[in-house]
Backbone as a ProteinNet text record, in pm:
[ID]
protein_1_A
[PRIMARY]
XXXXXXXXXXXXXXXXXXXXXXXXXXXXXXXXXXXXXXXXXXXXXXXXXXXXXXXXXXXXXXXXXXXXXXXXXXXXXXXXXXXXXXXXXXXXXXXXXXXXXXXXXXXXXXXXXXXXXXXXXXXXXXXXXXXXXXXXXXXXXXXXXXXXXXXXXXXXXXXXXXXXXXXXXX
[TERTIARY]
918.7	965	929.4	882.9	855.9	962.3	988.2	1088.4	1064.8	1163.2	1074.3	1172.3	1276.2	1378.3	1395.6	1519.1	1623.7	1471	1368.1	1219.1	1253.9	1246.8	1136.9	1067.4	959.8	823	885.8	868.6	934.8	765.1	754.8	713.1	734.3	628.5	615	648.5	777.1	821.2	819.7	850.9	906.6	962.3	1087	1193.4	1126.5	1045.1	1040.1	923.1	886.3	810.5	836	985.7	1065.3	1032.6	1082.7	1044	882.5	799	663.4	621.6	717.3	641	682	788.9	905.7	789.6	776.7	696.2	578.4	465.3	374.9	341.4	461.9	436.8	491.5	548.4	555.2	468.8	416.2	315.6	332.3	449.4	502.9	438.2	456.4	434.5	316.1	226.1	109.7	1.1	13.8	-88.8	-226.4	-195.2	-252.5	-292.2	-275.7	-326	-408.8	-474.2	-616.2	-681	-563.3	-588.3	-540.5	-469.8	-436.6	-338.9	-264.3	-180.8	-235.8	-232	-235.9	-120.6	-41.2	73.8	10.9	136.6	85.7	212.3	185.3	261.4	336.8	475.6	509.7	456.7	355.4	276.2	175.6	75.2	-27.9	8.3	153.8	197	212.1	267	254.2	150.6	-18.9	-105.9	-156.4	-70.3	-120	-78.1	103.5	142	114	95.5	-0.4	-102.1	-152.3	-301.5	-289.7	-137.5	-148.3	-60.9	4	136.9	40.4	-85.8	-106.4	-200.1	-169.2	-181.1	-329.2	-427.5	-541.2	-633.1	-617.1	-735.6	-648.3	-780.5	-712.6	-777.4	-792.7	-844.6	-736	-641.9	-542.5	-420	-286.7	-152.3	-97.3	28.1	70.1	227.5	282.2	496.6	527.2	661.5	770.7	841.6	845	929.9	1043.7	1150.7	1301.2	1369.7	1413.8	1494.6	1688.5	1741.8	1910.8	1876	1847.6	1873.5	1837.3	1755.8	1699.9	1540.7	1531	1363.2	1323.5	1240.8	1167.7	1050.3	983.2	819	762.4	602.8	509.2	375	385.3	261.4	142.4	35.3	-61.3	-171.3	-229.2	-394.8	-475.8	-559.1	-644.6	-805.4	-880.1	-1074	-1016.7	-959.2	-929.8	-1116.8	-1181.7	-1275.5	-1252.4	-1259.9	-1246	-1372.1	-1459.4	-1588.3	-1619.8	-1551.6	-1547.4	-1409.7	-1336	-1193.6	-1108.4	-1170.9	-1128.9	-1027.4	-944.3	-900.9	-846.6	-817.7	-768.3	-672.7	-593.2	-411.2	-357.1	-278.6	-191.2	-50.1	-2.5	114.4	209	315.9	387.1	565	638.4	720.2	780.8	833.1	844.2	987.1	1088.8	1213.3	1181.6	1177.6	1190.6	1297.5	1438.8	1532.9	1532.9	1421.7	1426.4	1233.6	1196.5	1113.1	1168.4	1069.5	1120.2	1156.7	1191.4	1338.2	1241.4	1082	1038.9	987	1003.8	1037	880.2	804.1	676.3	616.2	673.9	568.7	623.3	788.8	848.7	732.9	771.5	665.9	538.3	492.9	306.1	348	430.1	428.8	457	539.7	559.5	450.6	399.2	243.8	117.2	121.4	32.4	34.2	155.9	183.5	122.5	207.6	160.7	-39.8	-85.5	-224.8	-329.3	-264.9	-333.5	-272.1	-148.9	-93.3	-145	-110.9	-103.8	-245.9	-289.3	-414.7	-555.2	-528.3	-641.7	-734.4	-654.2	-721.3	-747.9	-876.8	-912.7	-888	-918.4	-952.4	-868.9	-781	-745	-835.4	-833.2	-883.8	-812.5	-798.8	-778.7	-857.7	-801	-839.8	-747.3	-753.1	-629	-662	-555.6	-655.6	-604.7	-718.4	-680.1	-517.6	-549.8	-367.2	-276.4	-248.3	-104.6	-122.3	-51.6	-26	71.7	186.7	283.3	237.8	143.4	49.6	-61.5	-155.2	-200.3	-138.3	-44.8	25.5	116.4	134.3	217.4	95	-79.5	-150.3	-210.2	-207.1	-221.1	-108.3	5.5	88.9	92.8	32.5	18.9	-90.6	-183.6	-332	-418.4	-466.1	-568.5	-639.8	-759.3	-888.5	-976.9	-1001.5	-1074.5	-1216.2	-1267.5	-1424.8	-1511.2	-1466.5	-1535.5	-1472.7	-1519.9	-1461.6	-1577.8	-1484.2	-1586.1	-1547	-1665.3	-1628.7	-1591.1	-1468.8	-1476.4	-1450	-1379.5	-1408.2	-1237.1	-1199.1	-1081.1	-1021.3	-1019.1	-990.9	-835.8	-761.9	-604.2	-541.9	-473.5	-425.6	-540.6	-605.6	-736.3	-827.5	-814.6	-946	-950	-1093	-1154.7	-1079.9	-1038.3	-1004.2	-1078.2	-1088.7	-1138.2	-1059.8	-1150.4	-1063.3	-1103.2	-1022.8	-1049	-1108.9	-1111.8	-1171.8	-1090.4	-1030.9	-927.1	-974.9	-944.3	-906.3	-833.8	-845.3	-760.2	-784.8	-831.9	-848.1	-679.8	-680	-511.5	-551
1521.1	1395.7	1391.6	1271.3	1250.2	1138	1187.4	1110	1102.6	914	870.2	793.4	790	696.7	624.7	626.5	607	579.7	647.8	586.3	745	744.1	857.8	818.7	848.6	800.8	928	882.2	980.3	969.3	1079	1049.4	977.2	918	804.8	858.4	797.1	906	801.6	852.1	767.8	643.1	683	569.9	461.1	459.5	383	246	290.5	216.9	78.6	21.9	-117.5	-171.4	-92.3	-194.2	-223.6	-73.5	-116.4	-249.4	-267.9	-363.5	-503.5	-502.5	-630.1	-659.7	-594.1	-604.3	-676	-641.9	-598.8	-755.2	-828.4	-960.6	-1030.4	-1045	-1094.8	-1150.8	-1331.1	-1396.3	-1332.3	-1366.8	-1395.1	-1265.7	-1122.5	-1005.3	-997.5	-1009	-962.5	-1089.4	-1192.5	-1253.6	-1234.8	-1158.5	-1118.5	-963.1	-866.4	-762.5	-758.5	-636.4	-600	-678.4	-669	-691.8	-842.8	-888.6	-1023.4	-1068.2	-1169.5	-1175.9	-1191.8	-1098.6	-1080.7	-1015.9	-1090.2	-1003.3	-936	-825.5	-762.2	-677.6	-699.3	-603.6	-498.9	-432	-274	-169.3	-226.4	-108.1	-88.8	-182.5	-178.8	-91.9	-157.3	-96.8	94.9	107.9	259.1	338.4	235.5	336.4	338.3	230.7	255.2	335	353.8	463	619.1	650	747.6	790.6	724.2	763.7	750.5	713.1	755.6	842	894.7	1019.1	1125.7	1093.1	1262.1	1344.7	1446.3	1535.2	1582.5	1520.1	1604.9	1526.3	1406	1367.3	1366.4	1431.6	1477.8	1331.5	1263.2	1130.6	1022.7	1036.6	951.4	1003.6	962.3	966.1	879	855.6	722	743	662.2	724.2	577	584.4	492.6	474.8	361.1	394.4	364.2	445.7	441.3	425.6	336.4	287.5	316.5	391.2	465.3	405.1	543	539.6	392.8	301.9	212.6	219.8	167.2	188.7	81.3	15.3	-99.4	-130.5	-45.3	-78	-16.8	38.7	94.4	156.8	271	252.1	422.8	395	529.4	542.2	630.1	649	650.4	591.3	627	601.9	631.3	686.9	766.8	875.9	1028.7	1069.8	1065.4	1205.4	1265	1360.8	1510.8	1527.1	1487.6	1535.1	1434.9	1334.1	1235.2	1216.4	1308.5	1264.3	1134.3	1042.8	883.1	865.4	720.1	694.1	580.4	493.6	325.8	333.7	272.7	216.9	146.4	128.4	13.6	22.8	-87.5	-72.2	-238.9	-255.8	-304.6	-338	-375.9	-414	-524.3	-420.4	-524.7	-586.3	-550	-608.1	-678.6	-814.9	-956.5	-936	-866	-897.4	-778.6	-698.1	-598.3	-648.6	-802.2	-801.1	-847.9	-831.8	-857	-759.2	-646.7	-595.4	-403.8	-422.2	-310.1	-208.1	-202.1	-94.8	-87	-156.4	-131.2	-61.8	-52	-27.1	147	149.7	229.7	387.9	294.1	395.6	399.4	317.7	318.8	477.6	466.5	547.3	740.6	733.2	834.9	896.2	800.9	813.6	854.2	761.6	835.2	1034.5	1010.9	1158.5	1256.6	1212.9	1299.5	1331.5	1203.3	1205.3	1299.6	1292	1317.4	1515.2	1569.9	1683.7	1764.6	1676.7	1787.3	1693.9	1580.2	1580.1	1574.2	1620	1595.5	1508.3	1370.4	1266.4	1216.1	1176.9	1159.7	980.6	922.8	704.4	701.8	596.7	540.9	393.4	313.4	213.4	60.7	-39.9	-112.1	-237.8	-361.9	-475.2	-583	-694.6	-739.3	-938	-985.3	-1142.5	-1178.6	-1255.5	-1315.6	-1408.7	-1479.1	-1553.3	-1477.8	-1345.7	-1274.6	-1254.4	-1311	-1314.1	-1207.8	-1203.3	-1100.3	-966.1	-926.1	-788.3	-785.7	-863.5	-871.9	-822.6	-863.1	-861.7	-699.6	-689.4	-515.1	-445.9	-456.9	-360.7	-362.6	-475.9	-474.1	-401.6	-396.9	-313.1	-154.4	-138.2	-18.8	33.4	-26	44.3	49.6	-65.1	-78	-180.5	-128.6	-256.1	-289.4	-427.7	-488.8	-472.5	-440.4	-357	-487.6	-554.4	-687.5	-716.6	-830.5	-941.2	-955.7	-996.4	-1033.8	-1197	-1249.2	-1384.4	-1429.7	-1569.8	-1596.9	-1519.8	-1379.9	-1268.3	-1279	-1344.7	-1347.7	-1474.7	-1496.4	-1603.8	-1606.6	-1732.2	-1693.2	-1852.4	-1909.7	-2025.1	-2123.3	-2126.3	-2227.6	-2240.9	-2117.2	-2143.2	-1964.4	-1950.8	-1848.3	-1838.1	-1661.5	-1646.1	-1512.1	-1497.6	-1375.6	-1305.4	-1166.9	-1073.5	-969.5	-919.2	-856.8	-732.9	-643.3	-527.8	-410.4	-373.8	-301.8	-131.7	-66.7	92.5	170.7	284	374.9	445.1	544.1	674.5	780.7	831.5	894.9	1019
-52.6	3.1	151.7	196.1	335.5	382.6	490.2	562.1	715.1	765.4	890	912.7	997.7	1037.3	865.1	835.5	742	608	583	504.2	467.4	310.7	239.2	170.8	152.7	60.3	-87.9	-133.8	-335.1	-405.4	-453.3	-555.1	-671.1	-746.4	-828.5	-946.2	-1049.7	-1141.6	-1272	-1399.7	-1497	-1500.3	-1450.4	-1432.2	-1314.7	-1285.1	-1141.7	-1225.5	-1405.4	-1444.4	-1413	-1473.7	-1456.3	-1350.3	-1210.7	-1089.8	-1039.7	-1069.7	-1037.9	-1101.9	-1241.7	-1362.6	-1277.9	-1226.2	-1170	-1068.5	-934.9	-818.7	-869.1	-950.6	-1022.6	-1044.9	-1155.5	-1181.9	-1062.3	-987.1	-868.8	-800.7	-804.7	-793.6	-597.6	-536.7	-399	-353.3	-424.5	-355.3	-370.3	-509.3	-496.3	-496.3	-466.6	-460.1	-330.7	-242.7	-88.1	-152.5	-265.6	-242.8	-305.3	-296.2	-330	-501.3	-567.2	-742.1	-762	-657.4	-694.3	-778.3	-801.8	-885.8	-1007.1	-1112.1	-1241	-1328.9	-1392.3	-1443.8	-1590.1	-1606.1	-1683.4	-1786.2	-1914.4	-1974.4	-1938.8	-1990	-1949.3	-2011.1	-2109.5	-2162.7	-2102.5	-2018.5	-1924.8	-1828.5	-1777.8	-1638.5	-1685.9	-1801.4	-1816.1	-1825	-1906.1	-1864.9	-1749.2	-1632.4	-1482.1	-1441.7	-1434.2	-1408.7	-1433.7	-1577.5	-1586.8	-1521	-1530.4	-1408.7	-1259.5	-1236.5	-1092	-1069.6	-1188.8	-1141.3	-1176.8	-1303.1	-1295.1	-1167.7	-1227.7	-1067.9	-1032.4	-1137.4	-1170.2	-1032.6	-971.7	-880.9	-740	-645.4	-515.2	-441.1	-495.3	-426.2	-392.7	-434.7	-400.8	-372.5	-292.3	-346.4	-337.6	-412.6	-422	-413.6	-349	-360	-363.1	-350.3	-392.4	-218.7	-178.4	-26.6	-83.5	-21	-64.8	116	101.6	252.7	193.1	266.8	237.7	115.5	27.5	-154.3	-188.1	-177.3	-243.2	-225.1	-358.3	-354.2	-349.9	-224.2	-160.6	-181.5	-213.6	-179.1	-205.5	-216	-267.7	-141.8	-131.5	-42.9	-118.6	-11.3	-73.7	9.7	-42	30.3	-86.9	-116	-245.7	-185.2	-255	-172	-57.8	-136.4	-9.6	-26.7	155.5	120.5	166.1	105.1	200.6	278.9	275.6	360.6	469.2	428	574.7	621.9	551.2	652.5	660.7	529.3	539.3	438.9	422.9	297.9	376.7	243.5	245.6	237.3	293.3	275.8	185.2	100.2	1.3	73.4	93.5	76.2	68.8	45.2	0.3	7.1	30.8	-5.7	-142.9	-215.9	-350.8	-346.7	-252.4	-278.5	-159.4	-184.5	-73.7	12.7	1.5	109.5	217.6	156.3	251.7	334.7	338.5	389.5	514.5	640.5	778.6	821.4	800.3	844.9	930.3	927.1	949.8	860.2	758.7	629.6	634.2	613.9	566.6	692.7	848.7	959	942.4	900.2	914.8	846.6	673.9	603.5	630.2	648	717.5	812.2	909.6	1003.5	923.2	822.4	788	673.1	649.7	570	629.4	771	831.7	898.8	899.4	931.3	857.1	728.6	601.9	585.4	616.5	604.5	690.4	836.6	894.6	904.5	917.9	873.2	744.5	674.9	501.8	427.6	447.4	361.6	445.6	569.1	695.1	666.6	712.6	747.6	879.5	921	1051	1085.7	985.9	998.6	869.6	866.2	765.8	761.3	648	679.6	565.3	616.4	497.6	516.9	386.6	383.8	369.7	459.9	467.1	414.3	391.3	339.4	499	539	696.5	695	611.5	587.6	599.5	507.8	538.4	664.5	707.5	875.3	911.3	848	868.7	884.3	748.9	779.9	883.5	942.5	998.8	1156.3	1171.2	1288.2	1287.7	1198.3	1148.2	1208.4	1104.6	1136.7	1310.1	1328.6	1517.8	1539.9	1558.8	1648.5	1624.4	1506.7	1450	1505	1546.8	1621.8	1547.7	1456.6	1375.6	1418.8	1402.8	1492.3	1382.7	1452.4	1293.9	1312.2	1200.6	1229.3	1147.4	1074.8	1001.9	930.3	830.5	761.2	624.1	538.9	404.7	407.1	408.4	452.9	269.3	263.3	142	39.4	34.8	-26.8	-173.6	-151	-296.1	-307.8	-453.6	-464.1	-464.5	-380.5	-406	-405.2	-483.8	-471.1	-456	-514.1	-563.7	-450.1	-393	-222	-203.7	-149.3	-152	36.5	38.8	129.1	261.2	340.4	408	381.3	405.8	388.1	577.3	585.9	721.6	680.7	761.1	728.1	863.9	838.7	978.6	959.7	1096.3	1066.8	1210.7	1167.2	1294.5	1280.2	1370.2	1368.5	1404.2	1337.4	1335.6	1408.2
[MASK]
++++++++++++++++++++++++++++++++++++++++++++++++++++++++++++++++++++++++++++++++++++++++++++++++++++++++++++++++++++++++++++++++++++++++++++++++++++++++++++++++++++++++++

């Protein structure tokens, strides 16, 4: 467990299938991330889960953020290289009343720790849709500089949107 002002990142377990599945169909949470809003079965969601709890690829990790004993949100590193020292960011808040409130900069912060400590990472990097404004503004205060843009790059609410292109060297 990693922990970061009242934030532990948990590993991603069984029981945690229900809420990934809840978050998951959530037009509001995921329409801005990487996969887009697509809902999906709890049997889908289990062979997702599977393949990201088992332990066999050193290319990713993935946890559960838990803010005092509640579990909030979702974050990870996945395209770990080890030979360039890089990997991409996910992350998330899936419970709406705990949005605003920091949680996501909180765990970003205790993630990056972990990355750059125990999986020696040098740049994190992500992709952000230019609209979520809220993240946009998280990854500026966080010290991420935008290196380019995919112009037009996802479709979301019937209009093709940019996507940014951010990173940091940790």
């Amino acid at each position: 467990m990693l922990k970061y002002d009242k934030i532990a990142l948990l590993p991603i377990e069984e029981e945690d299938l229900t809420i990934l599945n809840k978050w998951r169909n959530d037009e509001e949470i995921f329409k801005y991330l990487g996969g887009g809003y697509n809902p999906i079965s709890i049997t889908q969601q289990k062979k997702i889960m599977e393949k990201i709890t088992e332990n066999t690829s050193i290319n990713k990790r993935f946890m559960i953020i838990n803010e005092e004993n509640k579990k909030v949100g979702f974050v990870g590193l996945y395209e770990i290289s080890e030979i360039h020292r890089t990997c991409f960011l996910g992350i998330y808040i899936g419970e709406k009343e705990y949005w605003g409130q920091g949680i996501a900069k909180r765990a970003y912060i205790a993630l990056e720790n972990y990355a750059r400590d125990y999986v020696n990472i040098r740049k994190i990097k992500l992709e952000v849709v230019r609209e979520n404004l809220n993240a946009v503004k998280m990854y500026n205060k966080l010290g991420f500089q935008v290196c380019g843009t995919y112009k037009e790059d996802r479709f979301i609410e019937g209009k093709y949107r940019d996507v940014i292109l951010m990173e940091k060297f940790i």
